[in-house]
C-alpha positions as CSV (number, residue, x, y, z in Angstrom):
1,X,39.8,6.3,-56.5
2,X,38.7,9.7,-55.5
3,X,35.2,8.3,-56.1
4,X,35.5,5.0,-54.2
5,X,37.0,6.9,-51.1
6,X,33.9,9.1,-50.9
7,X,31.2,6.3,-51.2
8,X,33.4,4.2,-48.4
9,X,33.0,7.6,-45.9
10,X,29.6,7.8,-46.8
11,X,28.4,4.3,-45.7
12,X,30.6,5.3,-42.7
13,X,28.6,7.6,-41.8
14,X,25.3,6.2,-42.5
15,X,26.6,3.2,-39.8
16,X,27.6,5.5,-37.0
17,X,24.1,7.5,-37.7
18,X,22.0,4.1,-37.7
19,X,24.2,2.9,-34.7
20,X,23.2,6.0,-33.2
21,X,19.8,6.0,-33.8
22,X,19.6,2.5,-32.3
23,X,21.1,3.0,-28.9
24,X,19.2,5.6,-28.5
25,X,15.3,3.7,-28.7
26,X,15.1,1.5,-26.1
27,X,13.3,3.7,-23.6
28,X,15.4,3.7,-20.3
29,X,13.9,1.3,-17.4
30,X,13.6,3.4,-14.4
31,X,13.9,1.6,-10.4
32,X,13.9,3.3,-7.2
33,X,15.1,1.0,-4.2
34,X,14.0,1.9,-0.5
35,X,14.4,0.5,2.6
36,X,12.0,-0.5,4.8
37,X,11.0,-1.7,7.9
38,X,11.9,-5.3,8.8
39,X,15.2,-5.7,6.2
40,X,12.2,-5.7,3.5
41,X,13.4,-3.9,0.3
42,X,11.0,-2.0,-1.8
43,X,11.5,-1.1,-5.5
44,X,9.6,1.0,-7.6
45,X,10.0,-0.5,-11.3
46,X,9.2,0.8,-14.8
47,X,8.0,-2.9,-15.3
48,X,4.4,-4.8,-16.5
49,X,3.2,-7.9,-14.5
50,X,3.9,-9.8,-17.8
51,X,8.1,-9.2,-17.9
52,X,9.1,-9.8,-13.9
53,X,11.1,-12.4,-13.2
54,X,9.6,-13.1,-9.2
55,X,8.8,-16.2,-7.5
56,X,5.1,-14.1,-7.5
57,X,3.1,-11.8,-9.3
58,X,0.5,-10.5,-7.9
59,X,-2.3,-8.6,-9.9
60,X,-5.8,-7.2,-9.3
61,X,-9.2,-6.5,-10.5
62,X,-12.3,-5.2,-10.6
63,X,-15.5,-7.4,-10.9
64,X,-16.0,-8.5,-14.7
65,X,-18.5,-7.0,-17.5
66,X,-18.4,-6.5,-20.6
67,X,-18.1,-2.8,-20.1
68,X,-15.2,-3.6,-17.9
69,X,-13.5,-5.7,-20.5
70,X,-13.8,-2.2,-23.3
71,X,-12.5,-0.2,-21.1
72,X,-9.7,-2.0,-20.1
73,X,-6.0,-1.3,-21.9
74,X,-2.5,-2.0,-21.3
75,X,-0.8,-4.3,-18.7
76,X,-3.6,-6.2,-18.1
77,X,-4.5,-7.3,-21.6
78,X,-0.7,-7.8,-22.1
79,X,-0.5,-10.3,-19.3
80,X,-3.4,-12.5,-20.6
81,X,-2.3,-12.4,-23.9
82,X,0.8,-13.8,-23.1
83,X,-1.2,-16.2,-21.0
84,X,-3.7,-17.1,-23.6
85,X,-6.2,-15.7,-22.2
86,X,-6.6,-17.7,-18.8
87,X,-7.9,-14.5,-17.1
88,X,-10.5,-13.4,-19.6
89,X,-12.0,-16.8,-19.6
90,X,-12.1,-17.2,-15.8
91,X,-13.8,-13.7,-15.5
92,X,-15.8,-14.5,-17.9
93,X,-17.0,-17.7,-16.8
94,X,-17.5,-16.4,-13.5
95,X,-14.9,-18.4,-11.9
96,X,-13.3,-15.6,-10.2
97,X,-15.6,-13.2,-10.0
98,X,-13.4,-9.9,-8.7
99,X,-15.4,-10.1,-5.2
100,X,-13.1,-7.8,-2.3
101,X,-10.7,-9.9,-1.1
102,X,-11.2,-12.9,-3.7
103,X,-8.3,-14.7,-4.6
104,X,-6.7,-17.7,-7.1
105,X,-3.4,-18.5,-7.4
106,X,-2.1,-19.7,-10.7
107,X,0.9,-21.6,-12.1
108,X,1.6,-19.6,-15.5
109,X,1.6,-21.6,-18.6
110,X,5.3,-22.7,-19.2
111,X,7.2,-19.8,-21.5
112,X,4.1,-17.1,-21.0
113,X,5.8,-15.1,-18.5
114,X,8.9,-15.5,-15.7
115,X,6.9,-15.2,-12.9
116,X,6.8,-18.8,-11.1
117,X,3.0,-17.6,-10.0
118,X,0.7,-15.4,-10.5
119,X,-2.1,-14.1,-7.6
120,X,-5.4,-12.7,-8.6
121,X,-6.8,-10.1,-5.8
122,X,-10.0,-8.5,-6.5
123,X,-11.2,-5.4,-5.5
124,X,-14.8,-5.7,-5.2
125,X,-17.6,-3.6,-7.0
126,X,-15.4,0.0,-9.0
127,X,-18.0,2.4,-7.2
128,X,-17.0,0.8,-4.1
129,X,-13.2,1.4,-4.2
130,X,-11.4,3.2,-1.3
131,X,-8.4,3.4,0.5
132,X,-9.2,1.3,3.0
133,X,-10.6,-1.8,0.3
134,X,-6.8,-1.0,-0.9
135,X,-5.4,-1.8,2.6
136,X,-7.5,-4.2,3.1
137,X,-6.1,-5.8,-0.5
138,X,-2.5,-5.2,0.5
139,X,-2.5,-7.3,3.7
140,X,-4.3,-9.9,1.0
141,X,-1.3,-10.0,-0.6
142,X,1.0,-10.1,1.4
143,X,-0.7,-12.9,3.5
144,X,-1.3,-14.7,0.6
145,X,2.8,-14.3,-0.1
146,X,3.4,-15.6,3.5
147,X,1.4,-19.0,2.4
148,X,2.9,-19.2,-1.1
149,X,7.0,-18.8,0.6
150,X,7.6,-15.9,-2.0
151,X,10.8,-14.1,-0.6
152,X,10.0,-11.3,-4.0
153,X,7.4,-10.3,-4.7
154,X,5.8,-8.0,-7.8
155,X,2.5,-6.3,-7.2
156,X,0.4,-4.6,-9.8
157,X,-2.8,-3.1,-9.2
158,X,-3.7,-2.1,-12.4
159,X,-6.5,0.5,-11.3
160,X,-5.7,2.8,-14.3
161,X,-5.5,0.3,-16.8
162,X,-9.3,-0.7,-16.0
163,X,-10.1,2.9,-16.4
164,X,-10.3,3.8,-13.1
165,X,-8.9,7.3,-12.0
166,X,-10.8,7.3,-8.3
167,X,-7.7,8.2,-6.3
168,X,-3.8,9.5,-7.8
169,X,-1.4,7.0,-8.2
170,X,0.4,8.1,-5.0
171,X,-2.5,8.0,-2.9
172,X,-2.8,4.4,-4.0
173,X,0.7,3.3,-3.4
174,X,0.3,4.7,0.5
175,X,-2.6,2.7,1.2
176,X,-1.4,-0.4,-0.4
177,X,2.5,-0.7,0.5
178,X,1.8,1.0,4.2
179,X,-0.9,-2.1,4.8
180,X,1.4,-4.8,3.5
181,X,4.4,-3.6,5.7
182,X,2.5,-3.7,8.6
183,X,0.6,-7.3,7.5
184,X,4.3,-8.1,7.1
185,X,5.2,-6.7,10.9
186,X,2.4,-8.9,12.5
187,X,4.0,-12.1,10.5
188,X,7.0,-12.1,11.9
189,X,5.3,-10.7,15.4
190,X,3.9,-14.2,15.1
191,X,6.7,-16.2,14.3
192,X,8.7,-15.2,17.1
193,X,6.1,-16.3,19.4
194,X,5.5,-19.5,17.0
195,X,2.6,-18.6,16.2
196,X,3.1,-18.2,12.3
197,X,5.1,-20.7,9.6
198,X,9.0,-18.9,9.4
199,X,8.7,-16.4,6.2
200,X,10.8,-14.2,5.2
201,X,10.0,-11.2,2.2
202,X,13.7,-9.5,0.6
203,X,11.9,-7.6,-1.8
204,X,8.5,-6.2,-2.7
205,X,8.7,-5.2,-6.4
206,X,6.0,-2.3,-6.8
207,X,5.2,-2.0,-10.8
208,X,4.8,1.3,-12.3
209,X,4.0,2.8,-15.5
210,X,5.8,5.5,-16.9
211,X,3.1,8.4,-16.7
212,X,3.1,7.5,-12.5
213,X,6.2,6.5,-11.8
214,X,7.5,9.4,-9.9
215,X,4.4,9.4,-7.8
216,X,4.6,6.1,-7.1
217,X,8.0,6.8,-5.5
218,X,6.9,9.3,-3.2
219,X,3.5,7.5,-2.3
220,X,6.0,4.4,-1.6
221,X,8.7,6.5,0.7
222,X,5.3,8.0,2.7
223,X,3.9,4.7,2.9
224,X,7.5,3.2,4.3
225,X,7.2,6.3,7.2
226,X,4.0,5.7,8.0
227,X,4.4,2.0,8.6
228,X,7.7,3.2,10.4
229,X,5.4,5.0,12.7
230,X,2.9,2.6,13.0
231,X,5.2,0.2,14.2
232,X,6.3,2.0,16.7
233,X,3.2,2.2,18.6
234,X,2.5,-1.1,18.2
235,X,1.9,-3.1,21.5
236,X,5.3,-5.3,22.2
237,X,3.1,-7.7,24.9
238,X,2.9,-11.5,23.6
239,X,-0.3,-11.9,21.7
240,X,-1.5,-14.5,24.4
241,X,-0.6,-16.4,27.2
242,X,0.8,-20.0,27.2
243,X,-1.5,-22.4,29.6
244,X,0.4,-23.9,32.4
């Protein structure tokens, strides 16, 4: 008896250790949510471009080659392995070539990823990159978000999982997320003079890896003062005059 009574506290043990163990792996999903200007809430997620669950995904990149393509890890090759490689095949067919600005929209093959669709944005030639092709990209987005009705929105750049480490992760978050608040700010600017199609964004989901995540948030809460500010001193006078 003495026997069987040890053996039974001994698998006991072994459970509550193994039960242990197992809560403990999944790594914990960090999110920051701020507000900004215009009712428009931004958060910061611990999240790849191939898991959100967003009416649109936005995602962007640099101009193919096969040098490109090596040195490219991560959320990217994630995404279009999930997609079956959609992506790969259209870069390298030349069918969306990465030009600044460039865009495609895509419906994602049903049960690859949650996202109802999924934006392309290309940066234009690596060596080229600077803030101000980042702005430029974020009032892309956002403008093509205005013409696709997508109240949410996720947006990964994936600069660092192309292998490019021309500007910190904070930097980049300032220039993007400051431009698309503002893009944002002249769309309803527009609308209230009837000017623009009624849009409306709730939430602009900015995706982070873990080793950036923390300066991602404070790129993102400089990005939301500066817009703040920029807003401000923004002429209030109707962008034209109706004929009589």
């Amino acid at each position: 008896m003495m026997t069987r009574s040890r053996f039974a506290l001994g698998l006991a043990v072994l459970f509550l250790i193994a039960g242990s163990i197992h809560a403990e792996t999944p790594q914990t999903v960090k999110e920051t949510v701020l507000d900004a200007p215009r009712d428009v809430k931004i958060k910061i997620r611990m999240e790849g471009p191939y898991t959100a669950d967003v009416p649109l995904q936005v995602v962007c990149y640099f101009p193919y080659t096969p040098e490109a393509v090596k040195r490219m890890s991560g959320a990217p090759v994630e995404l279009d392995r999930h997609l079956g490689g959609v992506i790969g095949s259209l870069r390298q067919r030349g069918e969306f070539s990465g030009d600044e600005q460039e865009t495609l929209l895509l419906i994602p093959p049903s049960k690859s990823i949650p996202a109802k669709k999924l934006l392309l944005v290309g940066f234009g030639p690596e060596q080229d990159l600077s803030l101000d092709v980042l702005a430029r990209v974020g009032r892309t987005a956002l403008r093509e978000a205005a013409l696709a009705d997508a109240s949410r929105v996720a947006f990964a750049p994936l600069i660092r999982d192309q292998g490019n480490t021309s500007f910190p992760a904070g930097d980049v978050e300032v220039a993007l997320l400051k431009s698309v608040l503002l893009a944002y700010d002249t769309q309803k600017r527009l609308e209230a003079e009837g000017l623009a199609d009624k849009y409306t964004l709730k939430e602009w989901i900015v995706e982070a890896g873990p080793a950036f995540f923390d300066e991602t948030v404070i790129g993102a809460q400089k990005a939301i003062q500066e817009a703040e500010a920029a807003i401000a001193q923004r002429f209030t006078a109707p962008y034209g005059t109706t004929a009589k």
